[in-house]
N, C-alpha and C positions, 0 to 999 in steps of 0.2 A: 504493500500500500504506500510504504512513504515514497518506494523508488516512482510509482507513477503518480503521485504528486508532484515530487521531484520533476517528473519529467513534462510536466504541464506546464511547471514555473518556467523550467531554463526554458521552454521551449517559445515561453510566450517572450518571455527577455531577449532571445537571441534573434524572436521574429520581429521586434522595435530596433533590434541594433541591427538588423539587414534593411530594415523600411528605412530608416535615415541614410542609407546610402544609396539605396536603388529603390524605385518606385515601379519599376517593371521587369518583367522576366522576359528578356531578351536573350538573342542568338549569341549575342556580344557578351552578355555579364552573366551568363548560365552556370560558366564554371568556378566563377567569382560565388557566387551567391549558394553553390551548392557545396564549398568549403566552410562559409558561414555561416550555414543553417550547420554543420556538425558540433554536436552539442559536445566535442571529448577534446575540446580545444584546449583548456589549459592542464590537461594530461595531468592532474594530479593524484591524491591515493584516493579523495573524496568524489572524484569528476564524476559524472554518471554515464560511464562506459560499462559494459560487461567487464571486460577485463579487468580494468582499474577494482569493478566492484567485486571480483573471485579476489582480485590479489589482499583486496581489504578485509574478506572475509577471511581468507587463509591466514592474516596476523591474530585476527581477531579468535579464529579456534586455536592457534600456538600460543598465545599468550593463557590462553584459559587454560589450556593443560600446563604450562611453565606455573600457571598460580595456583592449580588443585590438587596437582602431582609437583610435590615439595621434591622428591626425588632426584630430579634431573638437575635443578639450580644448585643442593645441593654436594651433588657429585662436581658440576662446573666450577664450583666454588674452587676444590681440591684441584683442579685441571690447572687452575690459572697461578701464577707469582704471587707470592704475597702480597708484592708492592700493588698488583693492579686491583687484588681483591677486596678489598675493602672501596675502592673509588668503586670499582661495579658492583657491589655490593647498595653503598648509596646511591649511585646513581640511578640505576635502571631497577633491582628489587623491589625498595621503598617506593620507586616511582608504582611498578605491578603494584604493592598493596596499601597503593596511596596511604602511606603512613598510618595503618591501622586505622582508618580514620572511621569504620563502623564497625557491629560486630562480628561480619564474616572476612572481611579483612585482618582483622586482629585474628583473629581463629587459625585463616590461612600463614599469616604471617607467623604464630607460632610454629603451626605445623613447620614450616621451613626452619625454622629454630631449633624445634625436638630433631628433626632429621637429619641436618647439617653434626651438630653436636655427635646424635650417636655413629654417624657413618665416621667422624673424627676419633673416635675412641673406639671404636671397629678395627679401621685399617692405621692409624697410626700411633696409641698409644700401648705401651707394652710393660707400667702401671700407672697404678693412680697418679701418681707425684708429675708425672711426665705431663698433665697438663696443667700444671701449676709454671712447670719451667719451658714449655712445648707454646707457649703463649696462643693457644690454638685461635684460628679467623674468627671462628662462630662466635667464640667468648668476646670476642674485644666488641665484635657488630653487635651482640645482644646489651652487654653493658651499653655503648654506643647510643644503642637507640631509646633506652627504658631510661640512661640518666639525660636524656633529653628531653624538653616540652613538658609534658604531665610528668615524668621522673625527677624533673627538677622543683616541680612543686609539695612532690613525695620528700623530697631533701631538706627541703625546707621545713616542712611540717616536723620532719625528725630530727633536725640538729639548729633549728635557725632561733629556738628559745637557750639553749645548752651555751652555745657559739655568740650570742649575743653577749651572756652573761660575759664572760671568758671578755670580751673587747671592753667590756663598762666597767672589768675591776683593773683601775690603773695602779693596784698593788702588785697584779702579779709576776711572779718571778721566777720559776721554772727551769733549772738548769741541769744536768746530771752528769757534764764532764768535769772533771774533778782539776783540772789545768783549767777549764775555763775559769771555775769557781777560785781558783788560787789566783790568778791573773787579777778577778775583781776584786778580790780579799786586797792585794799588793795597794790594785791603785786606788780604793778606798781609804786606805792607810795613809797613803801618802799625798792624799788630796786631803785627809783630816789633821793633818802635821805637819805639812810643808815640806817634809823630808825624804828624803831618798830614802825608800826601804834596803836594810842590810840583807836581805832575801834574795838569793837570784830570779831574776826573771824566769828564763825558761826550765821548767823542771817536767820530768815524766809524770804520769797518772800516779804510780808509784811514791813517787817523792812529796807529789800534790796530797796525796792521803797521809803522810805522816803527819802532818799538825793536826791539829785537835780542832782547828779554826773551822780548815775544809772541810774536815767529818761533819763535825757538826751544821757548817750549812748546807750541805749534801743532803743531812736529814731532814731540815728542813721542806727543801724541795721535792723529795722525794714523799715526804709525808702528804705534800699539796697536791702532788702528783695521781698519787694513790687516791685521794678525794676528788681531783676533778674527774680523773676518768671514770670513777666509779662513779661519776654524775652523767659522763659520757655513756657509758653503758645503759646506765636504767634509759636514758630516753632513746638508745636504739632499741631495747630490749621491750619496753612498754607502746613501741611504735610499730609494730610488725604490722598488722595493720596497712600502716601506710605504706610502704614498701608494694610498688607495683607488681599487679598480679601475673606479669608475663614476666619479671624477672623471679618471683619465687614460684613459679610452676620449670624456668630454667633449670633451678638449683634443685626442684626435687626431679627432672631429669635426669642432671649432672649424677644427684646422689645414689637414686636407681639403676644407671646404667654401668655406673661403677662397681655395684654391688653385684650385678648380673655376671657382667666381662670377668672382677676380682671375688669371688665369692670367700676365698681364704684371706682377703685382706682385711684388717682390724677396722672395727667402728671407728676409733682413731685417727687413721690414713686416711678413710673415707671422709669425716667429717671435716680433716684438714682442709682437701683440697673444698670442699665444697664452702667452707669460711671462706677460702681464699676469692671466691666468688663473689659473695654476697658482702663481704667485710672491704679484703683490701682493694678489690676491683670497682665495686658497686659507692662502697660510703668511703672509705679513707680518703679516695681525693676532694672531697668535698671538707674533711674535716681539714687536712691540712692546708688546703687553699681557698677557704670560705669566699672570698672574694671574687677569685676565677669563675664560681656558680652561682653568685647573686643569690650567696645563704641568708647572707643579713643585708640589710639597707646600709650601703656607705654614699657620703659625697664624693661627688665628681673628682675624680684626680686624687683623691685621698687614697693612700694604703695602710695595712696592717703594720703596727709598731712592732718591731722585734721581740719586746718582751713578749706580746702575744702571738706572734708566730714560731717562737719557739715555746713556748705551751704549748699550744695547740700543736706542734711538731711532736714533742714528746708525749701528748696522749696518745696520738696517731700511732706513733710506735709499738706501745706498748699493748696498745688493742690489738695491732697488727701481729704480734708477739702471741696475745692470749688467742686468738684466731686460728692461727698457725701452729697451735700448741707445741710453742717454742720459748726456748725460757734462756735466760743470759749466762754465758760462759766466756773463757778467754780472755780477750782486751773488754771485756765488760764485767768481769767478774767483781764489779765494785757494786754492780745493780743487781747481785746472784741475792741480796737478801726480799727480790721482790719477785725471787720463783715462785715462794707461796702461796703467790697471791695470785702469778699468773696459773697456777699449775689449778686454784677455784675461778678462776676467770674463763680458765678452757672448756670446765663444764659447763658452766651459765652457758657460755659461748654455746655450746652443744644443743641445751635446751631450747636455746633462741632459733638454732637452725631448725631444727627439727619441727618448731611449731611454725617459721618458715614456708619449712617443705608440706605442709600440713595442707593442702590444697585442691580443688576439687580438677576434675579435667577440664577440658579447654570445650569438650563439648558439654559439659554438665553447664558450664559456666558463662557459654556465648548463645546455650540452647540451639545449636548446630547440629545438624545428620545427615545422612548422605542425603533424603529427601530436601534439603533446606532448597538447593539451586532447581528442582526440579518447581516447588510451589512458588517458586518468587516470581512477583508479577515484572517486577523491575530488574532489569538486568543490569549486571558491574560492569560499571565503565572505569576507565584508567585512562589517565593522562599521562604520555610519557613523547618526548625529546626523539627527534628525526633523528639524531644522533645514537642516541640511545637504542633505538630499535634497528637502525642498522647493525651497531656494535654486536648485539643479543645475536642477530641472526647470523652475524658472520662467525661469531664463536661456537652457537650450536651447530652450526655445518664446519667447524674446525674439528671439533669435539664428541660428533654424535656417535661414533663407535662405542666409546669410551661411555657417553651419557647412557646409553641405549644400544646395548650387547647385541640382543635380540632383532631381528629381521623384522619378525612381523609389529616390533615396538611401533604405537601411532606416531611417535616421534619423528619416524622414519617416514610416516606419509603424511607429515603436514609439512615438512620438510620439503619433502618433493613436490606437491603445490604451489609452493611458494618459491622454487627456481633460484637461481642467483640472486646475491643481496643488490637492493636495487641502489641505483644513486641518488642524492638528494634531492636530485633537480627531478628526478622518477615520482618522489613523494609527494612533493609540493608544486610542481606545476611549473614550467620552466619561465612563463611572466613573472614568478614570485624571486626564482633564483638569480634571476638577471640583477639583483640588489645587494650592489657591492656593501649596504653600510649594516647592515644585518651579519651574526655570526648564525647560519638558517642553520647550521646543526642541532641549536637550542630551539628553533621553534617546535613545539609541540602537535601533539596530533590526539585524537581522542579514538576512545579505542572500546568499541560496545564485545563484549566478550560474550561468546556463544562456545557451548560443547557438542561439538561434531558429530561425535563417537556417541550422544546422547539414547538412551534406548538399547545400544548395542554392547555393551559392555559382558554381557553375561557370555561367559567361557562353555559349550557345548561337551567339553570333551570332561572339565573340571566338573561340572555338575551330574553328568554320567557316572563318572567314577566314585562319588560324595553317594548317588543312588546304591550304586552298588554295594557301598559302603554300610552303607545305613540299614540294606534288606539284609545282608549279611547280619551284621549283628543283632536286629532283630529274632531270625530266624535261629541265631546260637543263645537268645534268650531262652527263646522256648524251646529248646530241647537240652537248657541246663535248667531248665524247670521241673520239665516231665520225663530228665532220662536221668537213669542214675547212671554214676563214673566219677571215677576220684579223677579224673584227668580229663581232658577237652581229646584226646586221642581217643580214653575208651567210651566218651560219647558220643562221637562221632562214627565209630567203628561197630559197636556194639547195640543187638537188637531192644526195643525198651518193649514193658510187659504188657500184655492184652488194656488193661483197665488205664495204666498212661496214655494209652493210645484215645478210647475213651474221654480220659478227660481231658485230654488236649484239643479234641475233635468239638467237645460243648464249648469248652474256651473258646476258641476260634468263631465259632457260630453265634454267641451271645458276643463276641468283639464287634465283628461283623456287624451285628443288628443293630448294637448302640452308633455304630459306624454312620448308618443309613437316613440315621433320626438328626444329623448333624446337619447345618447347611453346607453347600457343597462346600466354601473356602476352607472350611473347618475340618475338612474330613481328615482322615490321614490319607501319608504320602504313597499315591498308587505305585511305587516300587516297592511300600508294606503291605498293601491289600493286593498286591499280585500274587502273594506266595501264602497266603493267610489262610487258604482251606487246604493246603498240603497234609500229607501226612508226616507224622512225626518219620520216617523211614527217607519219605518220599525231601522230607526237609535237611537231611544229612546228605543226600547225595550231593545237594542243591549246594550248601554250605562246603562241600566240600571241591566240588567245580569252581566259586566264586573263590576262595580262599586260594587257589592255582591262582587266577585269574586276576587277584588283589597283588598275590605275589610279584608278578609281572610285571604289574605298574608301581613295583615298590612301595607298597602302603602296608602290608606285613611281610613278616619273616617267619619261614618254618625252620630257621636254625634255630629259636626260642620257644618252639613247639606252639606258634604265633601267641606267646602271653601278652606282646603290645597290644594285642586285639581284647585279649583278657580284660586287661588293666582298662583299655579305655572305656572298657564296656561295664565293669566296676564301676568305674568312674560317673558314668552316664545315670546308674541307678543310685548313687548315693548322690547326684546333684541333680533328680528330678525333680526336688521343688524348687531348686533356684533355677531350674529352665521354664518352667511352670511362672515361673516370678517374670522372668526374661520375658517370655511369647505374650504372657500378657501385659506388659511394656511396648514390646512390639507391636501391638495390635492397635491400643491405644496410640503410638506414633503415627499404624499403619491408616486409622481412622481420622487421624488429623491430619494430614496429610494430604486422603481423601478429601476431605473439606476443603483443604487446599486447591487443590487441582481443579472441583468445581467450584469453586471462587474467581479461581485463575481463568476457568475453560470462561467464564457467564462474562467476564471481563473482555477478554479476545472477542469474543463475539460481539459485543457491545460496542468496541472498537471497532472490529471490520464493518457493521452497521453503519458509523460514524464517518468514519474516510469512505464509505461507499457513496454515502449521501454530500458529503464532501467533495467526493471528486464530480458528480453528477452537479453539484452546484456549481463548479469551477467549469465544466463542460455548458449549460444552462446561459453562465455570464459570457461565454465566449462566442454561444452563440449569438446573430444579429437579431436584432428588434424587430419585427415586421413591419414592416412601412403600411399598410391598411389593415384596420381590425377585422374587417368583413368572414363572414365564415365561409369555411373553404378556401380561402384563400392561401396559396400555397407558395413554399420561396420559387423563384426561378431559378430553371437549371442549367444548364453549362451545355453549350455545343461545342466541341474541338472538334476539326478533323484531326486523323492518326501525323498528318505532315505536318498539319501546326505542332502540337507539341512538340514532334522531333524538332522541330524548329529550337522550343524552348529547352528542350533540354530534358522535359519530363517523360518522353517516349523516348526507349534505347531501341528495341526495333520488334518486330511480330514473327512470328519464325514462321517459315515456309512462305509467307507473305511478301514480294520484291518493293521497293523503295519506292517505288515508280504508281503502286496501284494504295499507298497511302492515302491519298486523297478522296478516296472512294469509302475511306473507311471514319464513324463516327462516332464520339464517343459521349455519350449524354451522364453529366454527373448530378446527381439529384441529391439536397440533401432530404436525410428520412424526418419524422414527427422526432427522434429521441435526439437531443443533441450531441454530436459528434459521430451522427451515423450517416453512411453516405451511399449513394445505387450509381453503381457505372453498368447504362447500357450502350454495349457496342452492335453498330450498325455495320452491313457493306451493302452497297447499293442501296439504300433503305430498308431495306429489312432485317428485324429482329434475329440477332446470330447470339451472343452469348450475356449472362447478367450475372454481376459481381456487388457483393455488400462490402463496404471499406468501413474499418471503424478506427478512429482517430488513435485513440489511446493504442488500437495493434500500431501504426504508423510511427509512433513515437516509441514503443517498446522496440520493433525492427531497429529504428534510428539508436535506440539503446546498445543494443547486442552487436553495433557495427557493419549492420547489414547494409549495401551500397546499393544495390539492386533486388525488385521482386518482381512476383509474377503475377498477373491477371490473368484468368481465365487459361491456365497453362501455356499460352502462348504469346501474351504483349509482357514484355519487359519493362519496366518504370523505374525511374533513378526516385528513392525511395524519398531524399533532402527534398526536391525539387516538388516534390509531389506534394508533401506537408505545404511548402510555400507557397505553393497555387492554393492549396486547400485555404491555409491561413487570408491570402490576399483577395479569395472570392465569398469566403462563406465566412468565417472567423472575424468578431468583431474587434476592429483595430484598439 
């Protein structure tokens, strides 16, 4: 609908900007004017050509699988330098999920978060600690984005009362290098007395602790120490809360995924690295450089005084210390009396993570399911940079082996769609690119995103084999019901006794019947009612065929005497009422969902109603007013001979007809009562030979698809431009 709006507009636009240059179709300006009438003139990715319009669809279904299958961005991730990955990472990513800016955006945009993260601790770390020092891409771009916009408002709320205080005490004094603390001792001294201290100036850590001067103000500071932080603590620890909810479902990732990959590694290891996340990644630089984040309110051109930037240094630290549960040794062994403290700091710390990672999923949480894109009446749009979308496309045709293993992957056919990466002047229209004072790689382009593959996703061969699966193990329920054997060998093998047979035979018949009373969706799955009246005999042969035949496709193993099929089947009966819980979850999704869709379907309809009566009113205004109301009165129609048009340009030629017996032939164009509908009768000699219906809007779709030439009555030819413009200059009100 909108493409033949679209093409009503340009069409009536481009027939005003050919009426100002020509006011007739002549022999002379035929080929002038039927360049003019082509509506695919300024070649851009928006123009309304066919081509132009496949090639816009084919971005618009690759960008939809780059945003719904996190997968493949995040394998590109790892393809590319570090140096470039974070610039493409901002640039074109965040551009795909415009900045989390709703809730399937954010949903998506984790998604690419959890998957980047765990493919990084997959293939490249080999332990925990390794992405502490491994500085891995994802971590720095998740930080990145969460301590930005709403993250720095999180920052605020959590340290910007704490961090205030700390600027507004012009007492404080906070030092804990024990040379530095000597040095001040020295020149205190001798700014209080005038005199040169007999002390040497410079002395080691060591020699600075021998007075009793230093110790003691050491303690000092370190007492103070111990009190702000632990003022810093409570309001990170009482603020979890604020703390963005895509950076702590990160860290309960991070901590998950470690635990999976390390399952022998200590709670410990684990929660190191994941402080090191949340703590020294997420909050330290905000505590240490309050300013840099716009923690507190300062004046213009004002900085932090020393004394408080070395506080605030040395909490930093020492949080950084109990995070890291890491405690002072070595050339610090003068601060080993504040292990204590860090060694209860590391649990707090613990606790704080933990409740943290404490978090619902991203689908509980943005109320997201596979159904969400199929009910939504409004489809995602993106904006992203001519720049930008060449770059993506040249990389994933650099890359697509690697992104996409698999042959028959869609990657590989929306790929091939879309052809070599185009040029700028390809996207934007080459009037646009002719503009030297523009950098047009920044200009932008919008980008309505459609899934292709929509409907077609379901795998024939995977769902087959899930069948096979399922009547399987149904059919070795009941006959670990009604056969006796210590083993799954000797029940299978071994005959079971008259009366089992019996009552497996009424089982099955009263299953059956409850089966029948059920509405259809409800029934069970006909590869369980296909084997449901077997015999118990007849049900071991059956079970023993499929279980070959399981084997085959690798889904059990008879080196195990198949107990994986055991255990899952165990499994199955001791988690039937959480599947019971599940289906009817399901059901209720599957029912709303339903509402969806006929929400969505009464919608579309309503719509196509609206652009129908739309475009009917746009056809209506174009056509002429009648010059007399009288009744019956009817428009007048058009006499051509076959020569005049060839004259004009709008006749290409008649086949089997000679040049010479043109004049003999006539062509009466009438238009009909509906407007934009037209009657071409052709004469020869005068009498009625063949009659053809033209309707404007096919005329303008042909002009659409690039079609130059059509046909009439299978045999006259029409240059299809030139045709519209007769039509326009005799019937069509100017």
């Amino acid at each position: 609908m909108d493409i033949k709006i679209g093409l009503l507009v340009k069409n009536r636009i481009t027939l005003q900007e050919v009426v100002s240059h020509c006011k007739k179709l002549t022999k002379k300006n035929k080929e002038q004017l039927s360049d003019m009438m082509i509506l695919d003139k300024q070649k851009g990715l928006k123009s309304l050509s066919r081509e132009k319009r496949q090639k816009l669809e084919a971005y618009q279904h690759l960008f939809y699988l780059l945003q719904t299958q996190p997968i493949y961005l995040a394998k590109l991730i790892f393809q590319m330098p570090q140096n470039k990955t974070t610039k493409f990472m901002e640039g074109v990513i965040f551009s795909l999920y415009n900045y989390a800016s709703n809730r399937r955006e954010a949903y998506l945009l984790l998604q690419l978060f959890r998957t980047a993260l765990q493919e990084e601790i997959k293939s490249k770390v080999e332990q925990p600690q390794d992405v502490v020092t491994g500085n891995p891409t994802v971590v720095r771009l998740v930080v990145r984005f969460y301590r930005n916009g709403r993250g720095q408002s999180a920052l605020q709320e959590i340290l910007g009362k704490v961090i205030q205080d700390v600027l507004e005490d012009r007492s404080v004094s906070i030092h804990t290098d024990p040379v530095h603390i000597y040095k001040s001792w020295i020149n205190q001294e001798e700014a209080q007395t005038g005199q040169r201290s007999h002390l040497p100036y410079d002395v080691t850590p060591e020699q600075a602790l021998s007075h009793s001067e230093v110790q003691r103000r050491l303690d000092i500071s370190l007492r103070s120490l111990l009190t702000l932080t632990e003022k810093f603590f409570v309001a990170i620890s009482s603020s979890v809360d604020h703390i963005p909810y895509g950076m702590r479902y990160m860290a309960k990732v991070l901590k998950t995924t470690l635990e999976k990959k390390f399952p022998n590694a200590t709670e410990r290891d684990i929660y190191k690295v994941v402080g090191n996340l949340l703590y020294y990644r997420f909050l330290n630089p905000a505590v240490v450089a309050p300013d840099a984040f716009d923690i507190v309110a300062m004046a213009a051109g004002s900085t932090l005084a020393a004394p408080q930037r070395h506080a605030l240094g040395a909490v930093a630290q020492l949080l950084q210390h109990a995070a890291a549960g890491q405690i002072f040794s070595g050339e610090s062994r003068h601060l080993r009396v504040l292990n204590d403290y860090l060694e209860d700091l590391h649990l707090k710390f613990r606790k704080f993570i933990c409740r943290a990672c404490r978090v619902p999923e991203p689908e509980e949480r943005f109320a997201i399911d596979e159904y969400s894109d199929m009910v939504a009446v409004a489809k995602p749009m993106v904006y992203i940079t001519v720049g930008e979308l060449i770059g993506t496309h040249r990389l994933l045709l650099e890359h697509q082996d690697q992104l996409a293993p698999g042959h028959q992957d869609p990657l590989h056919q929306l790929l091939e769609d879309l052809g070599e990466p185009p040029t700028i002047s390809d996207l934007i229209g080459d009037n646009i690119a002719t503009d030297g004072h523009v950098d047009l790689s920044r200009l932008e382009v919008s980008l309505t995103l459609t899934n292709k593959f929509e409907g077609l996703e379901t795998d024939a061969d995977h769902n087959s084999n899930q069948s096979l699966l399922l009547s399987t193990k149904q059919m070795l329920a009941d006959l670990i019901q009604f056969h006796p054997g210590e083993s799954l060998e000797e029940i299978l093998t071994s005959s079971a006794p008259r009366e089992h047979e019996e009552a497996h035979r009424r089982l099955m018949c009263w299953r059956q019947a409850c089966d029948t009373q059920k509405p259809e969706p409800l029934r069970r799955h006909h590869s369980l009612m296909a084997h449901s009246l077997l015999s118990l005999s007849e049900k071991q042969q059956r079970v023993l065929r499929n279980l070959r035949r399981l084997q085959g496709l690798g889904l059990v193993r008879a080196s195990d005497c198949y107990q994986g099929l055991v255990d899952e089947l165990a499994k199955d009966i001791c988690n039937q009422r959480r599947h019971r819980q599940r289906r009817k979850a399901e059901m209720l999704r599957l029912r709303t969902t339903l509402q969806g869709l006929d929400a969505k379907t009464i919608f579309y309809e309503e719509q196509g109603d609206y652009y129908n009566q739309y475009i009917q009113a746009c056809l209506d205004h174009l056509a002429p007013k009648p010059k007399s109301s009288g009744k019956g009165k009817k428009q007048p129609s058009l006499h051509y001979t076959a020569a005049q048009l060839l004259e004009k340009g709008v006749l290409v030629e008649i086949e089997d007809l000679p040049v010479s017996h043109f004049r003999n032939v006539i062509f009466d164009i009438t238009p009909g009562d509906e407007a934009g509908r037209f009657f071409v009768n052709a004469k020869f000699l005068g009498v009625d030979m063949e009659k053809f219906q033209l309707h404007y809007q096919d005329l303008l779709q042909l002009q659409y698809e690039g079609v130059a030439v059509m046909k009439l009555f299978n045999k006259a030819k029409v240059n299809v431009n030139l045709l519209i413009f007769l039509l326009n200059k005799k019937f069509l009100r100017k």
